[in-house]
N, C-alpha and C positions, 0 to 999 in steps of 0.2 A: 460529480465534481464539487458539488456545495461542501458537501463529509471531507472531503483532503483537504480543502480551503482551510476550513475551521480549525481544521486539527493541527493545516499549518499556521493559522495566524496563534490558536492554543501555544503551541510550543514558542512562538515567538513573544508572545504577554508574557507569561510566564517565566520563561527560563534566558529570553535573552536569544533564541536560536535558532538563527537565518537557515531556510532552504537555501541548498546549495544546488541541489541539479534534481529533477524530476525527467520522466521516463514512461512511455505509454509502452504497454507490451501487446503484441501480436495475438489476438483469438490463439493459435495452435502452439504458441507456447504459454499462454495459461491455461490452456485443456490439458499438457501435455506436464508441465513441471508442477506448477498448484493442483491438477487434479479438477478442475472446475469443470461441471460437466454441460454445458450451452456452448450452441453453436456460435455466439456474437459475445463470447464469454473475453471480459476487458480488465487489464488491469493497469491501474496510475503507481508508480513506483517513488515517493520521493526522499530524500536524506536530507538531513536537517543536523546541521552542527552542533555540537551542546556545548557549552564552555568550559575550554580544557581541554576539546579537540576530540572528541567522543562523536562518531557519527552514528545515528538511529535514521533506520529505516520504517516507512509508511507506505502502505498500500491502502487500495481504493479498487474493488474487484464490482464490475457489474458483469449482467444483473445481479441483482443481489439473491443469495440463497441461503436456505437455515444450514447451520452449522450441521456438520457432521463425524460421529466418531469413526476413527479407523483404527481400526486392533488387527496387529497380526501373531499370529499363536505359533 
């Protein structure tokens, strides 16, 4: 939770750009749409305004794991 904090007070120093709504998702559907493979696998969802009316999205996945490439041929 500390990593989404930052990243939201970041965007807000910075750019001016209030969170608007955040969102915890479900173990089975972060196993199941991100791919994340733990069984207590979590993710924090939030969107933050930019000025001018641009909305970006942030996530926040635990536990945390190394990156991985996925290629399909």
């Amino acid at each position: 939770m500390a990593d989404f904090n930052r990243f939201v007070q970041f965007y807000w120093d910075v750019f001016g750009a209030p969170l608007v709504g955040a969102s915890d998702s479900a173990p089975e559907r972060v196993r199941g749409y991100f791919g994340v493979d733990a069984d207590d696998a979590r993710c924090k969802i939030g969107w933050i305004r930019i000025p001018g009316g641009v909305t970006i999205e942030i996530f926040e996945f635990t536990p945390r794991q190394a990156p991985r490439l996925v290629t399909k041929l």
